[in-house]
PyMOL Python script that loads the backbone (N, CA, C, O; Angstrom):
from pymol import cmd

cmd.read_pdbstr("""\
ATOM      1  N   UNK A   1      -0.021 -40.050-226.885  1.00  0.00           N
ATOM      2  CA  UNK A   1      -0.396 -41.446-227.010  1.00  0.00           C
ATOM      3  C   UNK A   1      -1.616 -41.555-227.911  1.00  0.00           C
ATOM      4  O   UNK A   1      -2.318 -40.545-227.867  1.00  0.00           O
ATOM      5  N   UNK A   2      -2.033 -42.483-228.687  1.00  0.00           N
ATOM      6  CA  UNK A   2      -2.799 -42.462-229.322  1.00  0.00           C
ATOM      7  C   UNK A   2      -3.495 -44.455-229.354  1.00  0.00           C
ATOM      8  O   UNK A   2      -2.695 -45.390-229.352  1.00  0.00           O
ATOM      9  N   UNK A   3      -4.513 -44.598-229.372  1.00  0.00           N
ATOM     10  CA  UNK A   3      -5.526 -45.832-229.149  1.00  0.00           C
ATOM     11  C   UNK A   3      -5.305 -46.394-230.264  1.00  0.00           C
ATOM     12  O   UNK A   3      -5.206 -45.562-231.166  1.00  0.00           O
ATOM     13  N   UNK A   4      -5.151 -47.740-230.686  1.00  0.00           N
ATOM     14  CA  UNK A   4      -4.993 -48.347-231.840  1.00  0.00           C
ATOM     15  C   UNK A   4      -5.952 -49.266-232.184  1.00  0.00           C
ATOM     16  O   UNK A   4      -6.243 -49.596-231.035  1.00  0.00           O
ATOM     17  N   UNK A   5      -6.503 -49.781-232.715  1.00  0.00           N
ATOM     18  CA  UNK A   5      -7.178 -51.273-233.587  1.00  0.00           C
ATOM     19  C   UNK A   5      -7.034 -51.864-234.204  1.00  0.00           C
ATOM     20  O   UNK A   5      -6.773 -51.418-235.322  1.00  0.00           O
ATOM     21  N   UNK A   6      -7.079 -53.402-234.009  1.00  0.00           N
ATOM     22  CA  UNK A   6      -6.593 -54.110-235.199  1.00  0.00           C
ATOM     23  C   UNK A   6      -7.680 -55.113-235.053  1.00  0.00           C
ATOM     24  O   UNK A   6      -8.522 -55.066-234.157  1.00  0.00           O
ATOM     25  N   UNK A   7      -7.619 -56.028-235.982  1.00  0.00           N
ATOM     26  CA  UNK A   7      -8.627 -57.330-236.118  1.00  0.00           C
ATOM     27  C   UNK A   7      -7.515 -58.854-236.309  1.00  0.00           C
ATOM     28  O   UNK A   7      -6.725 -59.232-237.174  1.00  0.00           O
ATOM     29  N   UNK A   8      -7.829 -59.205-235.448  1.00  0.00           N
ATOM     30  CA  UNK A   8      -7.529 -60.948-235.602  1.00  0.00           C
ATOM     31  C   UNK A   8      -5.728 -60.910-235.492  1.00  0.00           C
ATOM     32  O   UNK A   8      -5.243 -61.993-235.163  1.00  0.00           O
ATOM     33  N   UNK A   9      -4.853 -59.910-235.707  1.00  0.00           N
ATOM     34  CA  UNK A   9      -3.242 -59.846-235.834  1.00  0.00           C
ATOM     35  C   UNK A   9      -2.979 -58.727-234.945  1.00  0.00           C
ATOM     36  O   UNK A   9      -3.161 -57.527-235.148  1.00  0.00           O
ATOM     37  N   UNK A  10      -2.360 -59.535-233.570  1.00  0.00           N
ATOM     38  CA  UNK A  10      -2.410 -57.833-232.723  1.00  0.00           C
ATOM     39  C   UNK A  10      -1.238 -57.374-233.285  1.00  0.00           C
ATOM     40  O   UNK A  10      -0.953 -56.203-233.032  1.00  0.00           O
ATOM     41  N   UNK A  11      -0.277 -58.184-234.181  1.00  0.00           N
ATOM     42  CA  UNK A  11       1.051 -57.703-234.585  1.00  0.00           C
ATOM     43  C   UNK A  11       1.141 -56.831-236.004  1.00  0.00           C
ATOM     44  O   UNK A  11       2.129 -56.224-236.418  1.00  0.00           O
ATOM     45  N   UNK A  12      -0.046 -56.929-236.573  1.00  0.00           N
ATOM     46  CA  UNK A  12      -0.534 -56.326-237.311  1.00  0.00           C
ATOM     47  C   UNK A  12       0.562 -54.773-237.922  1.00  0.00           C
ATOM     48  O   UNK A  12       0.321 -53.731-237.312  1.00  0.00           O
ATOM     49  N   UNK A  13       1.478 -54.708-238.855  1.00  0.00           N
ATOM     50  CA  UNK A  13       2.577 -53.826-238.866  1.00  0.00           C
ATOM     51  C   UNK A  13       1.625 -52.195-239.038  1.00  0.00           C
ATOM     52  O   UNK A  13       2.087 -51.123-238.647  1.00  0.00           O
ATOM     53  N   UNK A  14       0.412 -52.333-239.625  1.00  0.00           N
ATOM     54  CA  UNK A  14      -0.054 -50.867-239.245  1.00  0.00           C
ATOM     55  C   UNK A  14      -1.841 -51.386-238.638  1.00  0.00           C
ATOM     56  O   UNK A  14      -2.422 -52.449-238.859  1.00  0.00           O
ATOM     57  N   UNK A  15      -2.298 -50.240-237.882  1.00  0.00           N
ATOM     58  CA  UNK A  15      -3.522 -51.136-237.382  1.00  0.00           C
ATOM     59  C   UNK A  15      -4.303 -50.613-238.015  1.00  0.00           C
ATOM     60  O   UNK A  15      -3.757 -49.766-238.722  1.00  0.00           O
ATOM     61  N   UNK A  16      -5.575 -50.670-238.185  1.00  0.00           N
ATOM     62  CA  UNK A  16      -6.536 -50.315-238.811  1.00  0.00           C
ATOM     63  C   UNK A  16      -7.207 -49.497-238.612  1.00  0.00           C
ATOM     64  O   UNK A  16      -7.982 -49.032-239.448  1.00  0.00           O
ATOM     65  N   UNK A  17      -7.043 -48.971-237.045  1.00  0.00           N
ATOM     66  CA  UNK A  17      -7.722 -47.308-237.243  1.00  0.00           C
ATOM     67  C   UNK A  17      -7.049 -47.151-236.060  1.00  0.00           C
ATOM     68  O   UNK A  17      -6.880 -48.035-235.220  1.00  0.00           O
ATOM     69  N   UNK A  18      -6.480 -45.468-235.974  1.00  0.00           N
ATOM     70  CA  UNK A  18      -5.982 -44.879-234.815  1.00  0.00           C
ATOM     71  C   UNK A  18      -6.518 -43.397-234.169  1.00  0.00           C
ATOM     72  O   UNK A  18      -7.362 -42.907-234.920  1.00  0.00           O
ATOM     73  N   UNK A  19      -6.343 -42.856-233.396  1.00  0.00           N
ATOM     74  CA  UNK A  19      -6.754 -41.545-232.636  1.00  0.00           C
ATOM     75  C   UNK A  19      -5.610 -41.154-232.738  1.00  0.00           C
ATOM     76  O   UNK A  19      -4.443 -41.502-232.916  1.00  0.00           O
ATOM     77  N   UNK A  20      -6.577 -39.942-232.500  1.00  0.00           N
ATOM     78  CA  UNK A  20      -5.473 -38.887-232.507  1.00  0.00           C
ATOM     79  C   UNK A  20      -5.015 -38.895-231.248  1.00  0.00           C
ATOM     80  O   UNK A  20      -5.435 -39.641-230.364  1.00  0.00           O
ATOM     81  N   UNK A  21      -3.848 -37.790-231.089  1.00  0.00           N
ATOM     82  CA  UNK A  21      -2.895 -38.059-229.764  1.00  0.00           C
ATOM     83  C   UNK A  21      -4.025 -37.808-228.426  1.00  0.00           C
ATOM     84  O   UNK A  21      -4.705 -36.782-228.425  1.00  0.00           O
ATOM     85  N   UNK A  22      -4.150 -38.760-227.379  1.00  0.00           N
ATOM     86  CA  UNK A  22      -4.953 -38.688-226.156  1.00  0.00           C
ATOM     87  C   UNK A  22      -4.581 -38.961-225.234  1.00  0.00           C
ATOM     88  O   UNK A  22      -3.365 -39.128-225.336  1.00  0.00           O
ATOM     89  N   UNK A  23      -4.967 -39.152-224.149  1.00  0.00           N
ATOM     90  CA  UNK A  23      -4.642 -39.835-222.848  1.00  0.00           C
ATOM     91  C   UNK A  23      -3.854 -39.008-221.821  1.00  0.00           C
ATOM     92  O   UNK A  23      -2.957 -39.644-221.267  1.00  0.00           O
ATOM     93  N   UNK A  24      -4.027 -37.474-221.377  1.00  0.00           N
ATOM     94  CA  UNK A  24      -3.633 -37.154-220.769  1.00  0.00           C
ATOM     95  C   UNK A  24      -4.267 -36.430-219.704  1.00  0.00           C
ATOM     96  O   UNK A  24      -3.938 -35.309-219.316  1.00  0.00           O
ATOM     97  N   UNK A  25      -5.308 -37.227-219.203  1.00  0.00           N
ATOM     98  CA  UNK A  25      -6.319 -36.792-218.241  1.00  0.00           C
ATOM     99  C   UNK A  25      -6.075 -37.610-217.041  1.00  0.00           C
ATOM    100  O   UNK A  25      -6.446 -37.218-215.935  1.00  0.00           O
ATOM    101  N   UNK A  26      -5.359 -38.925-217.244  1.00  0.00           N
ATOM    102  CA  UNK A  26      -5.070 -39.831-215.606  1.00  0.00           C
ATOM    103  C   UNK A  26      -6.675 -40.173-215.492  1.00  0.00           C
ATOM    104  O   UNK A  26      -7.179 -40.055-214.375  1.00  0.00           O
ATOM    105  N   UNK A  27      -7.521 -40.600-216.617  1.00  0.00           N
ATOM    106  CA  UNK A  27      -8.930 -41.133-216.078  1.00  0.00           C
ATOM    107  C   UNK A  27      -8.513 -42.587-215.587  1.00  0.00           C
ATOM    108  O   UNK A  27      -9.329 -43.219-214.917  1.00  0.00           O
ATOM    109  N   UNK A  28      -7.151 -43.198-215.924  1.00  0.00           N
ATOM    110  CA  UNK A  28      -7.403 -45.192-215.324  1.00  0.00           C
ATOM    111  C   UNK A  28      -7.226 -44.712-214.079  1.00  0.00           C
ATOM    112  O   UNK A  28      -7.826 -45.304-213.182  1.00  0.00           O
ATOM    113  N   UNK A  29      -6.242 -43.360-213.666  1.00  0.00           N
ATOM    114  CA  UNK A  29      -5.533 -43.601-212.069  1.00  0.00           C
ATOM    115  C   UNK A  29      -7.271 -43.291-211.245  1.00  0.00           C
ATOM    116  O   UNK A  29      -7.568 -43.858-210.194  1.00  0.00           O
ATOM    117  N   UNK A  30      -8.081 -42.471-211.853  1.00  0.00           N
ATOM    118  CA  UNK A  30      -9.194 -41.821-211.267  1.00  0.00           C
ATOM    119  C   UNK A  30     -10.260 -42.371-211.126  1.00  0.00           C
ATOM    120  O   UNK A  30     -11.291 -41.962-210.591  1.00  0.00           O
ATOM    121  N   UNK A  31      -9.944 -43.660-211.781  1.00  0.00           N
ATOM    122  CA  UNK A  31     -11.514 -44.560-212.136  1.00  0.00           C
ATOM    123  C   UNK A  31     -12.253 -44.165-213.050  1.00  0.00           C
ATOM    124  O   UNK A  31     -13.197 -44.920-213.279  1.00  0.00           O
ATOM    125  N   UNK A  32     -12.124 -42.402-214.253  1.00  0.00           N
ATOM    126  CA  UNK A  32     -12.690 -42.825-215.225  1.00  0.00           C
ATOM    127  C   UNK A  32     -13.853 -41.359-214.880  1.00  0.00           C
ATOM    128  O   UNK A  32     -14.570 -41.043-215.830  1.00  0.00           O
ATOM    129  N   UNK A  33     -13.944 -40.846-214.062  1.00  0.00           N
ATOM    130  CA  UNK A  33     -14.590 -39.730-213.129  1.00  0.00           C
ATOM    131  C   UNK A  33     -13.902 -38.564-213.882  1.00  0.00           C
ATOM    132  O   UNK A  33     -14.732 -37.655-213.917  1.00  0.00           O
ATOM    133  N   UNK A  34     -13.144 -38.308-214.293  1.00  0.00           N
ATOM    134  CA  UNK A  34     -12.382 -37.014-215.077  1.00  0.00           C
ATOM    135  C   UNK A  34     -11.389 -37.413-216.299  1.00  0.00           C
ATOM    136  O   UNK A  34     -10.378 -36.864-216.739  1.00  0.00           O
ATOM    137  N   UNK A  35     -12.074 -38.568-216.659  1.00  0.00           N
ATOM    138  CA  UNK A  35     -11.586 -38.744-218.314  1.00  0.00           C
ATOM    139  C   UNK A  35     -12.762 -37.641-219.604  1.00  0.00           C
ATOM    140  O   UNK A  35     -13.858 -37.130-219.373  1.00  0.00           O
ATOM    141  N   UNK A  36     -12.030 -37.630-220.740  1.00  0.00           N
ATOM    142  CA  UNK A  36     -12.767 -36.553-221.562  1.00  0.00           C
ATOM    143  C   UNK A  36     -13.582 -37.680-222.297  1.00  0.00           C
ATOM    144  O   UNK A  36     -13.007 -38.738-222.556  1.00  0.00           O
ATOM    145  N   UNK A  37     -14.494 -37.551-222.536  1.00  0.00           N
ATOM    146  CA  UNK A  37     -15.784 -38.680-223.485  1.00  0.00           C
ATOM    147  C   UNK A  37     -15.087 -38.644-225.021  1.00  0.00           C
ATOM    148  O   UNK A  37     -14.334 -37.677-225.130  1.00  0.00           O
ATOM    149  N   UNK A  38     -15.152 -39.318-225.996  1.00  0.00           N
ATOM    150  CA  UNK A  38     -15.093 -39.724-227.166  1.00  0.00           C
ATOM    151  C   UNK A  38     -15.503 -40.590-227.611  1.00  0.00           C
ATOM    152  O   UNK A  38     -15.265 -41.717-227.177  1.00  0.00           O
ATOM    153  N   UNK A  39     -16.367 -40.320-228.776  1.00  0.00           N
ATOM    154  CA  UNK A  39     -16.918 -41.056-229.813  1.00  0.00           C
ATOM    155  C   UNK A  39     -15.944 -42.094-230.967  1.00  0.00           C
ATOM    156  O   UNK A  39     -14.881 -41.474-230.947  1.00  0.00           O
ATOM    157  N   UNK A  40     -15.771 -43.013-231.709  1.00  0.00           N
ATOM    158  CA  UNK A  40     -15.410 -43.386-232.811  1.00  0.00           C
ATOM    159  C   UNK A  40     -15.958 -44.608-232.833  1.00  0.00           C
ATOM    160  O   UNK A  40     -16.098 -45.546-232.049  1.00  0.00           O
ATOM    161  N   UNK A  41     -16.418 -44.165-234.695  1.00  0.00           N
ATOM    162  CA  UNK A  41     -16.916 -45.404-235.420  1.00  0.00           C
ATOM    163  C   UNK A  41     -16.063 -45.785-236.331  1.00  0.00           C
ATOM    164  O   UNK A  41     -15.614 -44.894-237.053  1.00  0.00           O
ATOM    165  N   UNK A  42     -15.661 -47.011-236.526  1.00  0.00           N
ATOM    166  CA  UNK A  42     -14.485 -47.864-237.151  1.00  0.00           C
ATOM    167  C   UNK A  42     -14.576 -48.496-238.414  1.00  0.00           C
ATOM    168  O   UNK A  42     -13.571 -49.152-238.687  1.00  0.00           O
ATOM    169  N   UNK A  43     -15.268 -48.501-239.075  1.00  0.00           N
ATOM    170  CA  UNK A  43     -15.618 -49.077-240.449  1.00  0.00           C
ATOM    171  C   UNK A  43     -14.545 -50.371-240.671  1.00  0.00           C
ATOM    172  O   UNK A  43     -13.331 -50.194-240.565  1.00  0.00           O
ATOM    173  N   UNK A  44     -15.021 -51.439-240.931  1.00  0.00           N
ATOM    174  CA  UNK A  44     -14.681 -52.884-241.277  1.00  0.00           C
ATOM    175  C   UNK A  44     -14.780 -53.128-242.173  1.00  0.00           C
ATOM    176  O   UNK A  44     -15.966 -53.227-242.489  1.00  0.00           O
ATOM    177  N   UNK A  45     -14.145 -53.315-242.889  1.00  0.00           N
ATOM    178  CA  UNK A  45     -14.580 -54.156-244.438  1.00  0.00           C
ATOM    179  C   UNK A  45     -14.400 -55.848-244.473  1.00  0.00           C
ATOM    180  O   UNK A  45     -13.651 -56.513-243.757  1.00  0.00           O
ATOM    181  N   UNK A  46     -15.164 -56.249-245.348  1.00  0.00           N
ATOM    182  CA  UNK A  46     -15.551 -57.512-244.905  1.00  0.00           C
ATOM    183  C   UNK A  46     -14.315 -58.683-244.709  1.00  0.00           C
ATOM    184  O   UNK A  46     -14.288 -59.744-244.085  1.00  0.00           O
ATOM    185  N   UNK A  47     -13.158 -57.859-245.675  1.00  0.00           N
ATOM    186  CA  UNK A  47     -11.935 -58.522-245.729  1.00  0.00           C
ATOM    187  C   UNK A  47     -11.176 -58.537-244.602  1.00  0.00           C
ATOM    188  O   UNK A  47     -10.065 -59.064-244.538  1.00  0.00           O
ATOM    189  N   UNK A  48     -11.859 -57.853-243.504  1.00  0.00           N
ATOM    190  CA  UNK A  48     -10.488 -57.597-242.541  1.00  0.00           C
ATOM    191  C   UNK A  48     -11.101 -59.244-241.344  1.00  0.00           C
ATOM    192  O   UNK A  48     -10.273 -59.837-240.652  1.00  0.00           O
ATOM    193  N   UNK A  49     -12.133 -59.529-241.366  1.00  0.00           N
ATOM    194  CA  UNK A  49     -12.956 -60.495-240.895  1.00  0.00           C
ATOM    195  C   UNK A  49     -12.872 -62.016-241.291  1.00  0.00           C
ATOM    196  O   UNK A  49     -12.759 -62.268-242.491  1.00  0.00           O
ATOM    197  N   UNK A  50     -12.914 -62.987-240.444  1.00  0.00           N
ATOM    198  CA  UNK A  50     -13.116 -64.335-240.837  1.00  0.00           C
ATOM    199  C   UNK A  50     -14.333 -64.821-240.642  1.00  0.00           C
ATOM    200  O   UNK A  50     -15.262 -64.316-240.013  1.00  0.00           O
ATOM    201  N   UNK A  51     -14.266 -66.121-241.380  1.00  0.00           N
ATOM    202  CA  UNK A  51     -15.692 -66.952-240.696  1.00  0.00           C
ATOM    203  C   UNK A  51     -15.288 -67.408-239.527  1.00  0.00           C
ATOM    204  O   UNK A  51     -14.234 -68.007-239.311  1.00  0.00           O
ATOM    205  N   UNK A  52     -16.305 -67.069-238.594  1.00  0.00           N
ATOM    206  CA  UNK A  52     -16.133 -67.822-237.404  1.00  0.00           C
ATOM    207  C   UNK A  52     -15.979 -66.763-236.243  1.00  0.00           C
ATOM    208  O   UNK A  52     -16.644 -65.733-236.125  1.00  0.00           O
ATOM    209  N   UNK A  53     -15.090 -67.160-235.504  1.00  0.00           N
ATOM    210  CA  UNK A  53     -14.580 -66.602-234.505  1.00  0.00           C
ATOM    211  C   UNK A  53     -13.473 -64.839-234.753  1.00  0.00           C
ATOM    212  O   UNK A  53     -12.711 -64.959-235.712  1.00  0.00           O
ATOM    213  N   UNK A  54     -13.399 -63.829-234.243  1.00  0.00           N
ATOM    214  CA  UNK A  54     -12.821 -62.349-235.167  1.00  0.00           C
ATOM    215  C   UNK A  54     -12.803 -61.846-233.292  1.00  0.00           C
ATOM    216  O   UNK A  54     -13.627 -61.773-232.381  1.00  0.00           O
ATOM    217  N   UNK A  55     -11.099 -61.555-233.518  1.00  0.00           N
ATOM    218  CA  UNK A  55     -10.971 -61.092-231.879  1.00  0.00           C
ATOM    219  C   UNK A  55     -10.376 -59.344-232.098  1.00  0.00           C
ATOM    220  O   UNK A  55      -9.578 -59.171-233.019  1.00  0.00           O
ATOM    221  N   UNK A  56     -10.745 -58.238-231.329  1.00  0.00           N
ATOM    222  CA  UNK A  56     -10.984 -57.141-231.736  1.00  0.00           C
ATOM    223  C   UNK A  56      -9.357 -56.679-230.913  1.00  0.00           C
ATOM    224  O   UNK A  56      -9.529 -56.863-229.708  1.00  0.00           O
ATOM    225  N   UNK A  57      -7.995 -56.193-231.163  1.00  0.00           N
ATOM    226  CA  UNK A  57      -7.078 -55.467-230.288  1.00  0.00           C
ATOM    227  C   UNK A  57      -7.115 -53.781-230.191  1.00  0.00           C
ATOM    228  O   UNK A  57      -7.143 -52.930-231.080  1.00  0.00           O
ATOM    229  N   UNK A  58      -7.104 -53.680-228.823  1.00  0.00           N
ATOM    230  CA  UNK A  58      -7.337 -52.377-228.355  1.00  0.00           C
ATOM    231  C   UNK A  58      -5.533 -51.917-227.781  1.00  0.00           C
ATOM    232  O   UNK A  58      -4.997 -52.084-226.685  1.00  0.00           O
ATOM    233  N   UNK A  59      -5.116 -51.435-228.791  1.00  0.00           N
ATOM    234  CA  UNK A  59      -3.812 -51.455-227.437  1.00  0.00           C
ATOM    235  C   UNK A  59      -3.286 -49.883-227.642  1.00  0.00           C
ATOM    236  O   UNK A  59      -3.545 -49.162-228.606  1.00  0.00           O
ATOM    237  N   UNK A  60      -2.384 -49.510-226.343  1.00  0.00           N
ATOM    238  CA  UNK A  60      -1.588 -48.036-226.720  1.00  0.00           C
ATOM    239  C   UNK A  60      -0.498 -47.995-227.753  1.00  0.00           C
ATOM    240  O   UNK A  60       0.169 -49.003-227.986  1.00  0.00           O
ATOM    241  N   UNK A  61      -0.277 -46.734-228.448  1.00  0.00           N
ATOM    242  CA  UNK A  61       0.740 -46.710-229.524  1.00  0.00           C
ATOM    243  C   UNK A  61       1.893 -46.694-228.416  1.00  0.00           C
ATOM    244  O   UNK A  61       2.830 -47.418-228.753  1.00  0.00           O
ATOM    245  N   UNK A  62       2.075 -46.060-227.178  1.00  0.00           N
ATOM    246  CA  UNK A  62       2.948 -46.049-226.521  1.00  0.00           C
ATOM    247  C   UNK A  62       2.643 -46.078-224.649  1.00  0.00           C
ATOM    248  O   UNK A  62       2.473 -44.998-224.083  1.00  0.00           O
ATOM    249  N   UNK A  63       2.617 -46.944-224.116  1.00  0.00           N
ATOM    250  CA  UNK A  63       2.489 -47.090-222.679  1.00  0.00           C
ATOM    251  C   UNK A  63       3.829 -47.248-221.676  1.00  0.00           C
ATOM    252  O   UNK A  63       4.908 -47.579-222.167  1.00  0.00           O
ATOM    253  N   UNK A  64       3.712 -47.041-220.523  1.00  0.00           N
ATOM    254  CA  UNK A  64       4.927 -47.029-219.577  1.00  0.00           C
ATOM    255  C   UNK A  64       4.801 -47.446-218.156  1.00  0.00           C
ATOM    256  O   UNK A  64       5.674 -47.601-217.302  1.00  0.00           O
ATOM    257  N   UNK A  65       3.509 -47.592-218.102  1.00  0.00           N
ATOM    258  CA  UNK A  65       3.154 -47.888-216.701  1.00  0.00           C
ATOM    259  C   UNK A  65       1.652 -48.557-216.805  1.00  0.00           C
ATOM    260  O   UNK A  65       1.195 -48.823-217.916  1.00  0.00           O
ATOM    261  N   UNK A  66       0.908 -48.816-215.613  1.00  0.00           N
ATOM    262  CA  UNK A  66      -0.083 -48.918-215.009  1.00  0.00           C
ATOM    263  C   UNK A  66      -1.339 -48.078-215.720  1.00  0.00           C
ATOM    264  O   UNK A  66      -2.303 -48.389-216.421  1.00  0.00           O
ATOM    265  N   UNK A  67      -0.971 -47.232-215.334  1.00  0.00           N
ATOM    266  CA  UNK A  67      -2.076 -46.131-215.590  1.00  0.00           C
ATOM    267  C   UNK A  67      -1.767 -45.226-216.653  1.00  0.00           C
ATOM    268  O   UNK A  67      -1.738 -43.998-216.570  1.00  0.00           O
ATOM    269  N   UNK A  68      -1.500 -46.047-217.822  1.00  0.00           N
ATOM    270  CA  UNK A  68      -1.314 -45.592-219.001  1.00  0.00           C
ATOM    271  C   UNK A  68      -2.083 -46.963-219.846  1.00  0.00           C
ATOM    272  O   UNK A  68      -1.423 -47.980-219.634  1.00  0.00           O
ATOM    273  N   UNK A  69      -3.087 -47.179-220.581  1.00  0.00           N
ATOM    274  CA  UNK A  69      -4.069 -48.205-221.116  1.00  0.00           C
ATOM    275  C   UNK A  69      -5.333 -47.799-221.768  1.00  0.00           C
ATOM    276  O   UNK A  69      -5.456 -46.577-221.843  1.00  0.00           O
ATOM    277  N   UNK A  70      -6.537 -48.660-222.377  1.00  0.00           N
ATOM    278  CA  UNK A  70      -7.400 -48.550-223.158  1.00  0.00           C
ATOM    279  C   UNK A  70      -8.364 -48.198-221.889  1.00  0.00           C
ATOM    280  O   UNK A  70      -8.178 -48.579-220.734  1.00  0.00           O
ATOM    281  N   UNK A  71      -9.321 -47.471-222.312  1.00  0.00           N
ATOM    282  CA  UNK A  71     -10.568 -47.675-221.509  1.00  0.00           C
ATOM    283  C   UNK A  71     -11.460 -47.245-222.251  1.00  0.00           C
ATOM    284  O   UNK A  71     -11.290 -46.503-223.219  1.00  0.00           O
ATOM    285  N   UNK A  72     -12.758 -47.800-221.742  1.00  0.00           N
ATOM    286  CA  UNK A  72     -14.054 -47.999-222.669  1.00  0.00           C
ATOM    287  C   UNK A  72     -15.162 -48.820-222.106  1.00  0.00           C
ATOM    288  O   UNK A  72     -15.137 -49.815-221.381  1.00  0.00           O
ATOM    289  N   UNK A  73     -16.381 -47.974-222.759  1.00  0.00           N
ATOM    290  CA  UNK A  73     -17.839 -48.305-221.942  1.00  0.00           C
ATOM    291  C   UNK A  73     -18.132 -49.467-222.674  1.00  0.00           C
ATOM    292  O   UNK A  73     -18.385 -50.467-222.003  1.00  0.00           O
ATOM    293  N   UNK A  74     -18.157 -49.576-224.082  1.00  0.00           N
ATOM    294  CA  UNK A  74     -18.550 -50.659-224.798  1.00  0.00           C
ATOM    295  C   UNK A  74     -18.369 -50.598-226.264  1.00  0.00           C
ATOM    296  O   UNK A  74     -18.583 -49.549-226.870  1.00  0.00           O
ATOM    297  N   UNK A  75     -17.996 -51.645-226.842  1.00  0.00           N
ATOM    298  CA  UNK A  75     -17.921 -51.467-228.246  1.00  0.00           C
ATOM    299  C   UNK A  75     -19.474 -52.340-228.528  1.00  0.00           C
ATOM    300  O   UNK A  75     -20.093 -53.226-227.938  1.00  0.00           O
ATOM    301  N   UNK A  76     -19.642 -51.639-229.597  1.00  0.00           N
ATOM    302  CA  UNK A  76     -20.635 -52.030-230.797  1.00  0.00           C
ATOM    303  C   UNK A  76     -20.827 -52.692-231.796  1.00  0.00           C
ATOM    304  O   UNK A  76     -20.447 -51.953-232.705  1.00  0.00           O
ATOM    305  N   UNK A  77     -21.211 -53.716-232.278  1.00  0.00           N
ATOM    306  CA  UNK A  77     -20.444 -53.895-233.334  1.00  0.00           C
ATOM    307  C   UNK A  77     -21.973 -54.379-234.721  1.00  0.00           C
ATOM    308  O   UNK A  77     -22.494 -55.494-234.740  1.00  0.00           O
ATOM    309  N   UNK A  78     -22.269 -53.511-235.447  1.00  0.00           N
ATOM    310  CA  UNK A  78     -23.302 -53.260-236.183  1.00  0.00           C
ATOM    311  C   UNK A  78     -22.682 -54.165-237.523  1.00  0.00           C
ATOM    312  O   UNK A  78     -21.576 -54.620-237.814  1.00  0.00           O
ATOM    313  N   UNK A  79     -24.558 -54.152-238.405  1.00  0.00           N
ATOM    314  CA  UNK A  79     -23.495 -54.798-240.041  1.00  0.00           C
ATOM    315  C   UNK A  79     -24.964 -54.327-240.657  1.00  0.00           C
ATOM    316  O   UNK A  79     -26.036 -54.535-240.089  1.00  0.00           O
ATOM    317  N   UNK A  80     -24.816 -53.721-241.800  1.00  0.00           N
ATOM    318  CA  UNK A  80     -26.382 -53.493-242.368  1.00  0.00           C
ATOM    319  C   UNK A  80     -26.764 -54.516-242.693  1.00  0.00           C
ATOM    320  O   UNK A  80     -26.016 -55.493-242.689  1.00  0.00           O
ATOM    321  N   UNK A  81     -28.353 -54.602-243.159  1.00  0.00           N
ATOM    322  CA  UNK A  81     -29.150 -55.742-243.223  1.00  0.00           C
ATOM    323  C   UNK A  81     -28.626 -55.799-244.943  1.00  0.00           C
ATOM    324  O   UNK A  81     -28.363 -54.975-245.818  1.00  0.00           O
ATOM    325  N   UNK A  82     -28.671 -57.647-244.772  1.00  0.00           N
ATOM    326  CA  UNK A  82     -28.213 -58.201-246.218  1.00  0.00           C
ATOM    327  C   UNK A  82     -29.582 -58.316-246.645  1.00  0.00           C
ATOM    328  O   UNK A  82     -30.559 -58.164-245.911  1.00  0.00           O
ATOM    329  N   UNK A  83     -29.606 -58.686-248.293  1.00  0.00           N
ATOM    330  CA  UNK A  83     -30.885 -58.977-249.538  1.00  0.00           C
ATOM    331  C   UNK A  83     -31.371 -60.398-248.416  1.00  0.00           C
ATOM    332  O   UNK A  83     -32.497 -60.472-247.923  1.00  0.00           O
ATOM    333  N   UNK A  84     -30.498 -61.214-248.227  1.00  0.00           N
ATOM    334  CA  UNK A  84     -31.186 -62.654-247.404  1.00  0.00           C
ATOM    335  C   UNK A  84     -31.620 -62.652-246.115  1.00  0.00           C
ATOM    336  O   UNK A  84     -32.185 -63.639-245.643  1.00  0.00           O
ATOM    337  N   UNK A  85     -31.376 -61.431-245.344  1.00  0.00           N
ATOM    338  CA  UNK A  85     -31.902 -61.249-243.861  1.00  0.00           C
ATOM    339  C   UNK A  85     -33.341 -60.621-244.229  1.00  0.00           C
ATOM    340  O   UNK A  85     -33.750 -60.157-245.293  1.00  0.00           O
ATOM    341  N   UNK A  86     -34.056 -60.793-242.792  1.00  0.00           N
ATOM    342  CA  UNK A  86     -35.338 -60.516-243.476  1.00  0.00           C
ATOM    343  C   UNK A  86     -35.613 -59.138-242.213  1.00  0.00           C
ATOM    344  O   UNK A  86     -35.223 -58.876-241.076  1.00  0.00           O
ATOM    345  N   UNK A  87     -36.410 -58.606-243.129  1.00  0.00           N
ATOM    346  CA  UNK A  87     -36.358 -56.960-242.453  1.00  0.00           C
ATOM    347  C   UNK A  87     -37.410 -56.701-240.722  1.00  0.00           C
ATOM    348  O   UNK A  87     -38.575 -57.099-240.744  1.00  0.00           O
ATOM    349  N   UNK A  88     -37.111 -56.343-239.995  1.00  0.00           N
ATOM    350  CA  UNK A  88     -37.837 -56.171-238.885  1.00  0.00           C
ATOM    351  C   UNK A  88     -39.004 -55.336-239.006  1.00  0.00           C
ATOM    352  O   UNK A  88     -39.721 -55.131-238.027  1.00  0.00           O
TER     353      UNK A  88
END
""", "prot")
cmd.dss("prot")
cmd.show_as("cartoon", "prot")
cmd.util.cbc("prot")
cmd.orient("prot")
C-alpha cells in the first residue's frame, strides 16, 4: 500500500506525491503504539494552489477494511519569505 497526495482534486488521475509501499505494521488496529515513524516533505509549486481556500487529500493507493487508512501527527505547511513580507 502506499499514501497518496493530492491538492484541491481528490480525483486527481495521478497525485502529486506518493510513498513507497507501507502500511504493514496494524498501527490504526493498535492506536499507533507500534507503527514505524516517517518523515516526508512534499514540495508545492505555486500552480498546484488557489487563491483562497486549498484542501489537502490524504488517501490509500489501495484499502479493504477499517484498519487499513492514513495516519498522522500533523502536517506542516511552510512557504519561504517573499521580497514583500517583512523579515522577523
Amino acid at each position: 500500500m502506499s499514501d497518496q497526495v493530492r491538492f484541491n482534486d481528490p480525483n486527481a488521475e495521478r497525485p502529486h506525491f506518493s510513498t513507497k509501499l507501507i502500511g504493514n505494521d496494524n498501527a490504526i488496529a493498535r492506536h499507533g503504539i507500534h507503527g514505524l515513524y516517517s518523515l516526508y516533505s512534499v514540495g508545492v509549486d505555486s500552480d498546484q494552489l488557489v487563491k483562497g481556500e486549498n484542501i489537502i487529500y490524504l488517501t490509500q493507493s489501495f484499502a479493504e477494511g477499517p484498519f487499513m487508512g492514513v495516519m498522522y501527527d500533523y502536517i506542516r505547511l511552510e512557504s519561504p519569505p517573499t521580497a514583500t513580507e517583512p523579515c522577523a
